[in-house]
C-alpha positions in Angstrom: 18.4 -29.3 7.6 17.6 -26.7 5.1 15.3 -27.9 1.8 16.3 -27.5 -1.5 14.0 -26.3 -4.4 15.6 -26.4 -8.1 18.3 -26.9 -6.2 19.3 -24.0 -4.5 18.5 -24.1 -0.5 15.8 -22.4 1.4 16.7 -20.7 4.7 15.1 -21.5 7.6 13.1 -19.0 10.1 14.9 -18.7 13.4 12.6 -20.1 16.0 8.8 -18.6 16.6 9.2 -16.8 13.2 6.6 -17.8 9.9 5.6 -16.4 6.9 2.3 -15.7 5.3 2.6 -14.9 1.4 -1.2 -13.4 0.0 -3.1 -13.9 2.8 -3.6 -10.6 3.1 -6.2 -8.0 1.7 -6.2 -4.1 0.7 -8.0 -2.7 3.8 -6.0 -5.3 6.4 -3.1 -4.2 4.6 -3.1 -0.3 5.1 -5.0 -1.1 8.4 -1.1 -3.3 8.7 0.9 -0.2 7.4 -0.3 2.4 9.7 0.9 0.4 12.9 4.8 0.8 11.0 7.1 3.5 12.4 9.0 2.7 9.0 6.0 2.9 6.5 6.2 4.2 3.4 4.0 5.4 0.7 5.7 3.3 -2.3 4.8 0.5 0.0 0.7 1.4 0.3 -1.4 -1.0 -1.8 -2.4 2.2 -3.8 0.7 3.6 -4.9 1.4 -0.7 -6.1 -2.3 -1.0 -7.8 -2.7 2.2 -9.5 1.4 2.4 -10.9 1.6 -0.7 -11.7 -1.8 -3.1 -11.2 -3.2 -5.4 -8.8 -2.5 -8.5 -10.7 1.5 -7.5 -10.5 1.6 -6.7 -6.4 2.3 -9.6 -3.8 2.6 -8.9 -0.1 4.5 -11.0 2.4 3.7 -11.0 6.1 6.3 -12.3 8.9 4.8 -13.2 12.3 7.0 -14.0 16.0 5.1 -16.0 18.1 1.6 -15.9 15.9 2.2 -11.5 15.8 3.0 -9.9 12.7 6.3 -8.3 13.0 7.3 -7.1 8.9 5.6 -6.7 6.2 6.4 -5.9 2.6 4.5 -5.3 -1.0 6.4 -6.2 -4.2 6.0 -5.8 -7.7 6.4 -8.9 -9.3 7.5 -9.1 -13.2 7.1 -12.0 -15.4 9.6 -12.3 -18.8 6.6 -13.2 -21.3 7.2 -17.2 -22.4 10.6 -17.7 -20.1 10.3 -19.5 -16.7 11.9 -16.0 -15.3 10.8 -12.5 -14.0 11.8 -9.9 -11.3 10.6 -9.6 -7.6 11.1 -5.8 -7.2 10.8 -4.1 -3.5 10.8 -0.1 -3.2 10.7 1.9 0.5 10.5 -1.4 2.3 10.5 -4.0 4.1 8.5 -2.5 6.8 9.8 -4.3 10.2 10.1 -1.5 13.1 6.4 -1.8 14.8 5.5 1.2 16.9 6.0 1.3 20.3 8.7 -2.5 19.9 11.9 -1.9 20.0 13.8 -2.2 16.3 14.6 -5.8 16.3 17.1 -6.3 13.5 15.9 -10.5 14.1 12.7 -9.1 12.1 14.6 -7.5 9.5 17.0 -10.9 8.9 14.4 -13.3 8.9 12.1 -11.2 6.6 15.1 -11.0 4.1 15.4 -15.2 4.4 11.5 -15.4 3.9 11.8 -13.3 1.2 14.9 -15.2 0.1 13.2 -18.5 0.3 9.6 -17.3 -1.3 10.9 -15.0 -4.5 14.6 -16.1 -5.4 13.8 -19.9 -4.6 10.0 -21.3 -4.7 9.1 -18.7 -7.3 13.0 -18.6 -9.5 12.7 -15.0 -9.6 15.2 -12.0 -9.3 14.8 -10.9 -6.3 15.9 -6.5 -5.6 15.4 -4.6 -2.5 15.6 -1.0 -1.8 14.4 -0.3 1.3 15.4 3.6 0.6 16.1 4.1 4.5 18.1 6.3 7.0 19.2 4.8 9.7 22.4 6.1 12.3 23.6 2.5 11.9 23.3 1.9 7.8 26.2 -0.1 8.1 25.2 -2.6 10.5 21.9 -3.6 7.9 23.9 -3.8 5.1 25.9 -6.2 7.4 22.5 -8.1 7.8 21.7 -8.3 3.8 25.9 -9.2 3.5 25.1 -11.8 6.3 22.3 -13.4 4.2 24.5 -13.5 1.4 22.2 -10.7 -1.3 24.6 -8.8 -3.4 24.9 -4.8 -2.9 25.0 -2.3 -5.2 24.9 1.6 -4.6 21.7 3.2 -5.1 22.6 6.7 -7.6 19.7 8.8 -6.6 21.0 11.1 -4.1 18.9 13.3 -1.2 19.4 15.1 1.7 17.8 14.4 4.9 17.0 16.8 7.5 17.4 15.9 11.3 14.1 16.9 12.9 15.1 16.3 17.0 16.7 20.3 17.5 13.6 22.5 18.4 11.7 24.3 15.8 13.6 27.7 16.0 16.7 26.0 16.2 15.5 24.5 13.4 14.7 27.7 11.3 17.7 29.3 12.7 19.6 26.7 11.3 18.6 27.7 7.5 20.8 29.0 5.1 20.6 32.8 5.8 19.1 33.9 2.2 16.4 30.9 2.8 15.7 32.0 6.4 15.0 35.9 4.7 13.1 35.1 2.2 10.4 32.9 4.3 10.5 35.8 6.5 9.9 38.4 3.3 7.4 35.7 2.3 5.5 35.8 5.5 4.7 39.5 5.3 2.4 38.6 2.0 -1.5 38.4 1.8 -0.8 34.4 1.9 -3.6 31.9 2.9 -2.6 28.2 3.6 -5.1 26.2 3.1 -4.7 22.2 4.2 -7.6 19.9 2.5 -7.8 17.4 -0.1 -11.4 18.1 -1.2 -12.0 17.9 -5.1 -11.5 21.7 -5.5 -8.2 21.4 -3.8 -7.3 18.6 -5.8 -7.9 20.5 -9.3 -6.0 23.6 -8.6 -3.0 21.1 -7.4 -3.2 19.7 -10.6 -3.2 22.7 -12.9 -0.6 24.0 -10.9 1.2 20.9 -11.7 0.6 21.6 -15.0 1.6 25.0 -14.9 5.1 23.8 -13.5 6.1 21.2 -15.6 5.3 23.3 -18.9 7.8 26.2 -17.3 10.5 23.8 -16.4 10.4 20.6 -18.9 11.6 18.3 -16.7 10.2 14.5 -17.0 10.1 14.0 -13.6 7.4 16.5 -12.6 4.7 14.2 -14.6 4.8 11.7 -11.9 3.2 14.2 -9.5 0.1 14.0 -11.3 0.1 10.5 -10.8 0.2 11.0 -7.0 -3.0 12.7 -7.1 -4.6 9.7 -8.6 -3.1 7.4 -5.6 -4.2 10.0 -2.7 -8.1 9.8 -3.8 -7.6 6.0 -3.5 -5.7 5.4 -0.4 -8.1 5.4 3.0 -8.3 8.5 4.7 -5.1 7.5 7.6 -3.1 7.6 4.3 -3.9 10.0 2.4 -1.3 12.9 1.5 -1.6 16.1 3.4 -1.9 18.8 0.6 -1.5 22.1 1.6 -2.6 25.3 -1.1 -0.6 28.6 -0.7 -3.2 31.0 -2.3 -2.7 34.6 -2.8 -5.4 37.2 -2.9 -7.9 34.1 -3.3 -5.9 32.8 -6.1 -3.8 29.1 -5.9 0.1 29.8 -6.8 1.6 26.9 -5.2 1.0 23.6 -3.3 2.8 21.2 -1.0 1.7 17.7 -0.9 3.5 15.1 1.7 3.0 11.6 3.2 1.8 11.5 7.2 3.1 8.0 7.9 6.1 6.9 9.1 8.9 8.8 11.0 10.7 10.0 8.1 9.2 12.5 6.2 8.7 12.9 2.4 7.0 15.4 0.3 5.7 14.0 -2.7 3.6 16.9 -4.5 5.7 20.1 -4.7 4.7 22.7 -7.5 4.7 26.5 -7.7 3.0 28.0 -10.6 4.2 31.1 -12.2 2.5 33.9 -9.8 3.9 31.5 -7.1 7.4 31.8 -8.1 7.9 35.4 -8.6 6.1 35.7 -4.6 8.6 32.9 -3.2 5.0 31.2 -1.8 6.4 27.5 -1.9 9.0 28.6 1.2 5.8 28.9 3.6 4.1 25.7 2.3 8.1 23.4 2.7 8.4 25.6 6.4 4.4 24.1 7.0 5.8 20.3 6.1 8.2 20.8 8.9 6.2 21.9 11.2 3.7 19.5 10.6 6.5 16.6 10.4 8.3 18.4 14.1 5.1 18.7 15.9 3.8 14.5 14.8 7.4 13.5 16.5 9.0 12.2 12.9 12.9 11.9 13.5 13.8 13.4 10.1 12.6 14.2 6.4 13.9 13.2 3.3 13.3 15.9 1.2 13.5 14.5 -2.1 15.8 13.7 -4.9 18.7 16.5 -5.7 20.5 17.1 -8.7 22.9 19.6 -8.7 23.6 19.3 -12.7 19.7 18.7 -14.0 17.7 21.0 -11.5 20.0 23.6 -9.8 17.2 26.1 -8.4 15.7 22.5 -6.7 18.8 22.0 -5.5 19.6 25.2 -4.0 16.2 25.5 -2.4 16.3 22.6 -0.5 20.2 22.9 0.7 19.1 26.2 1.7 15.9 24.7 3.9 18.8 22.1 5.5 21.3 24.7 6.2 24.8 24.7 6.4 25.2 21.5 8.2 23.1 19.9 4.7 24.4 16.4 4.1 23.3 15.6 0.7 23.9 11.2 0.2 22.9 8.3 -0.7 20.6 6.2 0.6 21.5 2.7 1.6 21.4 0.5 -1.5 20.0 -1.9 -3.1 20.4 -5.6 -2.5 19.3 -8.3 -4.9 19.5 -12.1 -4.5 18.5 -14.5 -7.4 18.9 -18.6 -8.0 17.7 -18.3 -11.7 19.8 -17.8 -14.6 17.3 -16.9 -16.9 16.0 -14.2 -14.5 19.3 -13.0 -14.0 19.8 -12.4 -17.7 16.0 -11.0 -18.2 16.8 -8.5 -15.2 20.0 -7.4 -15.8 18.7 -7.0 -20.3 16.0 -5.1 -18.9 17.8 -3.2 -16.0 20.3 -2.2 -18.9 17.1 -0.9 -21.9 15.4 1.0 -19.3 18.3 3.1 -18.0 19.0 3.5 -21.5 15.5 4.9 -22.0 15.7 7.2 -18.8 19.1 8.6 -19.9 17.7 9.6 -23.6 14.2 10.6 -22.1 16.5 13.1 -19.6 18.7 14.6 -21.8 16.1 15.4 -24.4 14.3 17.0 -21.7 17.4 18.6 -20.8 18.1 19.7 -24.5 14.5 21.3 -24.9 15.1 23.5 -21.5 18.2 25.0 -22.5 16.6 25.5 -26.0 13.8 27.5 -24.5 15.9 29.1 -22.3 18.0 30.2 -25.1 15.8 31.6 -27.5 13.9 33.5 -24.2 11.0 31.4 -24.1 9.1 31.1 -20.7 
């Protein structure tokens, strides 16, 4: 019989299956996240403590048979004075162990633990996005359906490149104007340079710098942020950055996560030298090959807007090649047994994309300013 708590029910675990909530620590928990074919860096202890605080993470741990089989970090946030607050999940949870086969059993009963902990024992609003690509997307959004969370589209698009052809098929499968220009590209004085060692880290950032006071776009201030998450995580986790320097001199740099089977770059700037030599199309063409020869099945290669970042756009269609399928990723899926954290969530869900929209379109509005009046 299921138990109720204010009310609503909790779900039971199928059969061998319990969970652990906080039992867990920072070092067993990236020892954990290493062991995950589906590991993510939004879900690395760092990336939660250093964007958002240790006092705001929680981590849940679902073991078959006394094994841990899923795991998952949240941010959890409280509505000052109200009995209310969101449970938020990005990039998780984490439930396809190396070498098992994927169980989608670990994925259900992790949602009901989840379920039972957050949206029930705890009254919170409970959102997922596990920001996966899967052959089969429809069949776990059949398992979220099953368990009865609600769906909703997730609006940032991306396009994923399918790593199984061999690396020349690979290349060969470029857009031809990308394909020339990494070859033009390769006939430079170029020196790649893979290491994260203070010096390394310095020129990424003023090259970061240099970027985001060319282009103006919000988004690029969040790769300086990165930077301060790398130097935390343990070295198994840490982002491999990769310096394009020409004639001794840093122009561009390449940072990307090495866990996990899907890749994901995460640091990608070119400074102004960099741009006029095309040295970013060696560093993205290193990521593959890095990505190709550690067996990952495919990269995401980042956000794409079409409208807000064209050149962004057109680079990285151009790296996927004509059979580029720029989409969605699954969704997001939220469950909640609270009223008031309904209301809190869906207040606060509706001020901050309010605040993104204004923050993007006067960022948008300064660009085409600049560009107008011919100013770098």
């Amino acid at each position: 019989m299921n138990r109720r708590e204010h009310g609503a029910e909790m779900k039971p675990l199928d059969a061998g299956y319990a969970a652990d909530v906080d039992s867990v620590d920072k070092n067993a928990w990236h020892d954990l996240l290493i062991e995950f074919d589906d590991a993510s860096f939004f879900q690395t202890w760092s990336y939660g403590a250093v964007s958002w605080g240790e006092r705001a993470l929680s981590h849940l741990l679902l073991r078959k048979d006394g094994r841990v089989v899923a795991g998952v970090q949240l941010r959890l946030l409280r509505i000052p004075m109200v009995k209310a607050g969101v449970a938020y999940v990005t990039s998780g949870p984490m439930w396809r162990r190396k070498s098992d086969p994927a169980d989608r059993m670990h994925l259900r009963n992790m949602i009901r633990a989840l379920y039972n902990e957050y949206a029930v024992r705890r009254r919170l609003y409970l959102q997922i996005l596990p920001r996966t690509f899967f052959a089969s997307e429809a069949d776990i959004r059949d398992v979220y359906r099953e368990e009865a969370f609600a769906w909703r589209p997730d609006q940032q698009r991306t396009i994923f490149l399918d790593l199984t052809p061999p690396l020349e098929v690979l290349k060969q499968g470029t857009r031809r104007k990308w394909r020339q220009t990494l070859n033009r590209a390769g006939k430079q004085p170029f020196e790649i340079v893979v290491g994260a060692h203070e010096e390394n880290l310095s020129e990424a950032t003023r090259i970061i710098e240099e970027m985001k006071a060319r282009k103006r776009y919000v988004e690029y201030g969040e790769m300086a942020r990165m930077i301060d998450i790398h130097k935390d995580l343990p070295e198994a986790l840490r982002l491999v950055l990769a310096l394009c320097k020409y004639r001794g001199e840093p122009v561009a740099v390449l940072g990307w996560f090495p866990a996990g089977t899907v890749g994901l770059p995460l640091i990608a700037a070119t400074g102004d030298k960099g741009l006029e030599l095309s040295a970013s199309y060696p560093l993205w063409w290193k990521m593959i090959e890095f990505y190709k020869s550690g067996g990952s099945a495919c990269c995401d290669l980042g956000g794409v807007n079409a409208e807000r970042n064209r050149g962004g756009y057109l680079f990285k269609i151009g790296l996927a090649g004509e059979k580029a399928e720029v989409r969605n990723h699954i969704g997001q899926f939220e469950a909640c047994e609270s009223l008031s954290s309904s209301v809190g969530f869906r207040t606060a869900f509706a001020i901050r994309s309010r605040y993104r929209a204004v923050r993007v379109w006067l960022s948008n509005v300064s660009h085409r300013l600049r560009h107008s009046f011919g100013a770098p």
